[in-house]
C-alpha positions in Angstrom: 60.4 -21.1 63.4 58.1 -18.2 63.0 59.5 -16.1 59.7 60.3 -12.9 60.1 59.1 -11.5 57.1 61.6 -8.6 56.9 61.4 -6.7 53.8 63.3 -6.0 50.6 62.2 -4.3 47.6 63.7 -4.0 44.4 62.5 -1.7 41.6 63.9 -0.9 37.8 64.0 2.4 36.4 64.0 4.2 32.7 66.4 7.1 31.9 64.7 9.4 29.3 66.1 12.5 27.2 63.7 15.8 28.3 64.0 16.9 24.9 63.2 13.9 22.7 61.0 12.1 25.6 62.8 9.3 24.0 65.7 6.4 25.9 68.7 7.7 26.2 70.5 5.0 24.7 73.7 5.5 26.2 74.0 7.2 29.5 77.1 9.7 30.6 79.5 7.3 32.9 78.9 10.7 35.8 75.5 9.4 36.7 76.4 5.9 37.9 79.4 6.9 39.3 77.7 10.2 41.2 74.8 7.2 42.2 77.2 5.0 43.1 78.7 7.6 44.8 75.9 8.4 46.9 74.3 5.1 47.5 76.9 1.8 46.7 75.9 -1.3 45.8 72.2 -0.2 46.7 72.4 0.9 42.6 73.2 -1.4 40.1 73.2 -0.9 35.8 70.7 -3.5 34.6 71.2 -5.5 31.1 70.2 -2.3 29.3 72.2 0.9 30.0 69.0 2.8 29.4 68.0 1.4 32.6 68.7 1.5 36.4 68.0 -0.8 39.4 67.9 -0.1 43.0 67.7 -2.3 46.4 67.0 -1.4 49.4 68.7 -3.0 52.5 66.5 -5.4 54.4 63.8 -3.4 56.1 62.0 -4.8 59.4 58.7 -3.0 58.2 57.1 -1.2 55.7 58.2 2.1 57.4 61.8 1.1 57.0 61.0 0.4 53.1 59.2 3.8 52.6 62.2 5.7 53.8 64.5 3.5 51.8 62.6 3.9 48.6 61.9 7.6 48.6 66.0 8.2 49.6 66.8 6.3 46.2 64.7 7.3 44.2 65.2 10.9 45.1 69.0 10.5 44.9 68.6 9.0 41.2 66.1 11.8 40.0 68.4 14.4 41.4 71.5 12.7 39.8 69.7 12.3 36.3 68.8 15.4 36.3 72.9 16.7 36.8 73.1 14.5 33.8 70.8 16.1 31.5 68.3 13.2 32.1 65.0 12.3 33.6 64.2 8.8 35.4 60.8 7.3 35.0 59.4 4.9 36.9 57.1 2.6 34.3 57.6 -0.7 33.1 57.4 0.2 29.2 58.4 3.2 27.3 55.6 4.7 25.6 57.4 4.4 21.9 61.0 3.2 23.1 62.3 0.6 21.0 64.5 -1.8 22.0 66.6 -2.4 18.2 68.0 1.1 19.5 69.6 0.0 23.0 73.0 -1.1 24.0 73.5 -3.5 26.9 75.8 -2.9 29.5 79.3 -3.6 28.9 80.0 -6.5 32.0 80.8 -9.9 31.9 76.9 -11.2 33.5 75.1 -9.5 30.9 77.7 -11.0 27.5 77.1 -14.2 28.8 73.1 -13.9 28.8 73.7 -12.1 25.4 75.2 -14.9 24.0 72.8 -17.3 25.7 69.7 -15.8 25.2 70.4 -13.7 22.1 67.2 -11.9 20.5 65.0 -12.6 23.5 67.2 -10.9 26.0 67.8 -7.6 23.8 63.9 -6.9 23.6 63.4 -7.0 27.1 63.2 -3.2 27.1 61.2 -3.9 30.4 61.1 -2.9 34.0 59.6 -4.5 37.1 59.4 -4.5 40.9 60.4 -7.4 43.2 59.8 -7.3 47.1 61.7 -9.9 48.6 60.0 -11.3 52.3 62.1 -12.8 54.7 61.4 -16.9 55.8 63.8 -18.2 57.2 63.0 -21.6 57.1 63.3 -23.7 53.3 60.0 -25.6 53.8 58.4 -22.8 55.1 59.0 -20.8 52.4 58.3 -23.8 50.0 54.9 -23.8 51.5 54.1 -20.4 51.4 54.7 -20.2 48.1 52.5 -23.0 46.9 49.7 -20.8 48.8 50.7 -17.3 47.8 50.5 -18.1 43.8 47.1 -17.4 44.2 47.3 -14.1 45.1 49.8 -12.8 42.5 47.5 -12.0 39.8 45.7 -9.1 42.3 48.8 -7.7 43.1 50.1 -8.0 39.3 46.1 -5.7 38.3 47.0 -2.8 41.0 50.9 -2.4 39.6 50.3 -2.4 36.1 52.4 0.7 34.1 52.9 -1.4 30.9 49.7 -0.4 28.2 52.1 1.1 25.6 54.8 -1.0 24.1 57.0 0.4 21.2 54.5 3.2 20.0 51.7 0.8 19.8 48.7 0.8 22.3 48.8 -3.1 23.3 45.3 -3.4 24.7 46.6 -4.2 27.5 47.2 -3.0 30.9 50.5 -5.1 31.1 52.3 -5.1 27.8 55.6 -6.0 30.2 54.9 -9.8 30.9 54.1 -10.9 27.4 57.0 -9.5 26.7 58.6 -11.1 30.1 57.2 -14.6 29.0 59.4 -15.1 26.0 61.9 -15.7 28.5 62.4 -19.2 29.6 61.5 -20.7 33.0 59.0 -17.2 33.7 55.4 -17.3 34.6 53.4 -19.1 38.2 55.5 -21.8 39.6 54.5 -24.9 40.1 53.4 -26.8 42.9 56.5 -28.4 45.4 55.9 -30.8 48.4 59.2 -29.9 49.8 62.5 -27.4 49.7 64.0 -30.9 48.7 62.2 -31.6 45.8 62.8 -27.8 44.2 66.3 -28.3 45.0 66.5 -31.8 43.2 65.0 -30.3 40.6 67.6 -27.2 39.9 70.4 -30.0 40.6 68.9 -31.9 37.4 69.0 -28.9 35.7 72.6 -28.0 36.3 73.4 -31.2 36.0 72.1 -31.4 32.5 73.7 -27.9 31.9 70.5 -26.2 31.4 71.5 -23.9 34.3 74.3 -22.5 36.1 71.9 -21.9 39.5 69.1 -21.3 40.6 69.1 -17.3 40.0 68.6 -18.2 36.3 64.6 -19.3 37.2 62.8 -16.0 36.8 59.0 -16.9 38.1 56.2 -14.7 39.2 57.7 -16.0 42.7 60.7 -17.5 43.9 62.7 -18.8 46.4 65.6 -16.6 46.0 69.3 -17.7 45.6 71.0 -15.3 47.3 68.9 -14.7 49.9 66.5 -16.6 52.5 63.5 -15.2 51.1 60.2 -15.3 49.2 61.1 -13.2 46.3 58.1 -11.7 44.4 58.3 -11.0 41.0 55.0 -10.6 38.9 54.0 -6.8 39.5 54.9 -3.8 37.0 56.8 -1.3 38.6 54.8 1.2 40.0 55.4 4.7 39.1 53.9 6.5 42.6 56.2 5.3 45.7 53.1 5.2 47.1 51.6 1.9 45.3 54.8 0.3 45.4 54.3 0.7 49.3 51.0 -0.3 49.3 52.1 -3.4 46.7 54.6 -4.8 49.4 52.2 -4.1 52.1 49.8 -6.2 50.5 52.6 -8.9 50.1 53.7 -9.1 53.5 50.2 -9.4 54.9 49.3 -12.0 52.6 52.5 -13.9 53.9 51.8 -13.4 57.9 47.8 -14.3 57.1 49.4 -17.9 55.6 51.8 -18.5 58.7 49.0 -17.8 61.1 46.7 -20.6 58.9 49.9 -22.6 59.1 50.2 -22.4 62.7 46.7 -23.7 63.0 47.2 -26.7 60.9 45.5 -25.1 58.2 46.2 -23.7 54.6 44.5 -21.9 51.7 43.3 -24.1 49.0 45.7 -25.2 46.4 44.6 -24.4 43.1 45.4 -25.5 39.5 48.1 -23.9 37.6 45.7 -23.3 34.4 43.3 -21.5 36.6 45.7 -19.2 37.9 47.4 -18.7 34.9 43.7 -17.3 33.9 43.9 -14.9 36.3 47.2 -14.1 35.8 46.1 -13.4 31.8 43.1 -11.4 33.0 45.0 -9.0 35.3 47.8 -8.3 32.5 44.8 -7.4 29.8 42.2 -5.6 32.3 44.4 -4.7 35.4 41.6 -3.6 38.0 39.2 -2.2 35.3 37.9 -6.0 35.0 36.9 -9.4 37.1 39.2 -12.0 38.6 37.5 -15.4 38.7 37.0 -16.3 42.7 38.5 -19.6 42.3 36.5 -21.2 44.9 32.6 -19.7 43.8 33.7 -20.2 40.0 32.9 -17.3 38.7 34.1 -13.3 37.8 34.1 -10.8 40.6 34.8 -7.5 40.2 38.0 -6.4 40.8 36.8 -3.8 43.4 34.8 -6.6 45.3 37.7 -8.9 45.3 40.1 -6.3 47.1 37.6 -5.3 49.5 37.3 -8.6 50.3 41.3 -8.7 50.3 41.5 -6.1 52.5 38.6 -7.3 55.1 40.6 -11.1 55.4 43.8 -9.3 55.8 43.6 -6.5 57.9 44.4 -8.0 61.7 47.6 -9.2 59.6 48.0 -5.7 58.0 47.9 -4.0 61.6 49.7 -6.1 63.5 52.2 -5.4 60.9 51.7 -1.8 61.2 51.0 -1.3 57.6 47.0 -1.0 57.6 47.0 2.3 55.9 48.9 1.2 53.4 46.9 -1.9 52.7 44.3 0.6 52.3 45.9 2.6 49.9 44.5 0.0 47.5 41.6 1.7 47.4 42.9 4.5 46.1 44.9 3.1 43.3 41.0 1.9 42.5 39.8 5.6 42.2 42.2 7.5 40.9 43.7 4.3 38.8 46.7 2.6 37.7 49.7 3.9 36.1 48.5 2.4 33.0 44.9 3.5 33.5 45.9 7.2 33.2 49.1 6.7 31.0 46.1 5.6 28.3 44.0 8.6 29.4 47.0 11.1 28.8 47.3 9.9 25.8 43.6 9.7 24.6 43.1 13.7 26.1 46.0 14.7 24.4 44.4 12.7 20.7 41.4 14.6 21.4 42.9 17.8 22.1 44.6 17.7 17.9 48.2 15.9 19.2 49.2 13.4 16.6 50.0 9.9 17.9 54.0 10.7 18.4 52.9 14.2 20.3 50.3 12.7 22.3 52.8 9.3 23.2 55.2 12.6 24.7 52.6 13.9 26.7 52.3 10.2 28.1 56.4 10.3 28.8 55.8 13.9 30.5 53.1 12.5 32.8 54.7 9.8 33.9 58.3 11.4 34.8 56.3 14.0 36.7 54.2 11.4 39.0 57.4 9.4 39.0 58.4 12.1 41.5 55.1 13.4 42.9 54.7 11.6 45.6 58.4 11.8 47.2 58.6 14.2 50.6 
C-alpha cells in the first residue's frame, strides 16, 4: 500500500494582554465559545487557559493546509481581539511565568495535574505537530526509524523559543528543555515492527505506567488516534508561512523514504546519541550553526545542509506540488527565525535606552504583529 501522506497540522497559541504584553491568565469564557462558535472542535483549550490549540481537518496537500491554517488563525486573532486580547504565535513568552497560570478546568487536564504535578504546570510552552497520513502500521513503523534523522533540521528552521521567563536562555529553543522534563519525550527509538511498539505500550499499561499510547509524547510518533506519522519536535512558527514550508518539508521527506522503500532501499539508520547531538545543536544554534552530516562525520553549515535538503528532495517536493514552499527555507535562512529576530528586537530595543522589562515588550509587540503578517 502506497501511503497517502494526507496532511494534518496542529499548532498551539499564546493569548496576551495589549496593555501589560503579559499572559492573560484567565481568559473571558466569550472567546472560546465565539471560536468554538465559528470553527467546532477544529479549537480546543490546552492544559493552560492562557493558551489555545487548533487542527486542521485532513488536507490532501499543502494548499488544502495553507487555507486551513490562515482561516484559523484569522478567526482566533479576530476573536481575541473582541476579547480585549491578542494571540501570539511563539513557543515561549518573552517574560511569562508559569507560577502565574491556571490550567483549564476539565477532567483530562486534573488527571495529568495530579499525575504529573510540578512538571506539567511549567509547561508554559507551545508547539506545532503535522500529522502525515500512512496507512499502513509497518509502513509507518519504518518511516519513522528513517525520518528521526531529519527532525533536528526541521526543529533549527521553527525555532521561536530564545526567551524563557524574562531570561535570555542562550538558546534558540528554550521550549524542549523545558519539553524534556516530561517523561517518555525526545527521538524515539529504533522498532523492527508495528508489533514490537505495540508490545511495548501493552507492557506499559500493563504495568500501569500508561493508560495508552497518546500518553508517549516523542519528537515523532505513531499517533493513537489517527493512522499517521505525527511529528512533534518543531517550535511553533510564528509566520504561517514557515509553518507551511515546515510541513512541506515533512511531507517530502516522507514521499523521498517511500520511493527508497519501493526500491528495496532505505536511508541509513543512525545511532540515537548521534541524533540526539543534533537534536541539542539545533535547539542551542537553530540555523545560525552546523549540524554534523552523520555520514562524512563532521559540522556542516546549516545553509549547506538545507541546500543539500532541498536538491535530494525536490522531484518529491514537486510531484507533491509544494516546491515553492520547500523553497521557502531559504528564506527563513535570510531573513531568520522567529527566535533569530525576537533576540534582535530585543537587543535594538537595549541599545536604543529600553530597560530589560521595556525591551522584553517590544519583543511581545513584534511577535503579535508577524503572528498576523503574513495572513491574506
Amino acid at each position: 500500500m502506497i501511503p497517502s501522506l494526507t496532511l494534518g497540522v496542529e499548532e498551539e497559541y499564546l493569548l496576551v494582554d495589549p496593555e501589560t504584553r503579559d499572559l492573560v491568565v484567565d481568559p473571558p469564557v466569550e472567546f472560546m465559545e465565539s471560536c468554538r462558535e465559528a470553527l467546532g472542535e477544529r479549537v480546543t483549550p490546552e492544559f493552560l487557559r492562557c493558551q489555545v490549540e487548533i487542527g486542521t481537518p485532513v488536507c490532501a496537500n499543502i494548499g488544502e493546509v495553507r487555507t486551513h491554517l490562515t482561516a484559523l488563525r484569522k478567526t482566533l486573532i479576530r476573536n481575541a481581539e473582541k476579547c480585549g486580547m491578542r494571540l501570539m504565535a511563539a513557543s515561549t513568552h518573552p517574560f511569562g511565568e508559569w507560577e502565574e497560570q491556571k490550567h483549564t478546568d476539565a477532567p483530562r487536564y486534573h488527571m495529568l495535574d495530579q499525575d504529573l504535578q510540578g512538571i506539567i504546570r511549567r509547561m508554559l510552552i507551545c508547539g506545532m505537530h503535522v500529522h502525515a497520513g500512512i496507512e499502513d502500521p509497518d509502513t509507518r513503523i519504518d518511516l519513522m526509524n528513517q525520518a528521526r534523522y531529519f527532525l533536528p533540521h526541521l526543529l533549527a528552521l521553527s525555532t521561536s523559543s530564545p526567551f524563557w521567563a524574562g531570561h535570555e536562555m542562550g538558546m534558540k529553543c528554550a521550549r524542549l528543555g523545558i519539553f524534556d522534563s516530561m517523561p517518555r519525550t525526545g527521538i524515539p527509538d529504533r522498532f523492527e515492527s508495528f508489533s514490537e511498539y505495540e508490545r511495548m505500550v501493552e507492557r506499559m499499561i500493563k504495568a500501569g505506567a500508561l493508560e495508552d499510547s497518546s500518553k508517549i509524547w516523542w519528537d515523532l510518533r505513531p499517533s493513537a488516534r489517527f493512522p499517521t506519522l505525527e511529528m512533534r519536535i518543531t517550535d511553533v512558527c510564528t509566520r504561517l508561512e514557515d509553518a507551511i514550508c515546515i510541513a512541506a518539508l515533512y511531507q517530502s521527506i516522507l514521499r523521498m523514504l517511500i520511493r527508497l522503500r519501493q526500491r528495496n532501499q532505505r536511508w541509513r539508520i543512525y545511532p540515537r546519541m548521534l541524533m540526539d547531538e543534533n537534536r541539542w545543536r539545533a535547539q542551542r544554534y537553530g540555523v545560525t550553526r552546523g549540524l554534523i552530516d552523520l555520514s562524512r562525520g563532521e559540522q556542516i553549515a546549516y545553509p549547506v545542509l538545507i541546500e543539500e535538503l532541498i536538491g535530494t528532495l525536490e522531484e518529491e517536493a514537486r510531484a507533491l506540488g509544494c516546491f515553492d514552499e520547500v523553497q521557502h527555507a531559504r528564506t527563513i535562512l535570510d531573513r531568520g527565525t522567529s527566535a533569530c529576530n525576537q533576540l534582535s528586537v530585543f537587543a535594538e530595543a537595549r541599545e536604543n535606552g529600553a530597560d530589560e522589562p521595556e525591551a522584553l515588550k517590544a519583543v511581545v509587540d513584534w511577535l503579535v504583529t508577524e503572528t498576523a503578517a503574513d495572513l491574506p
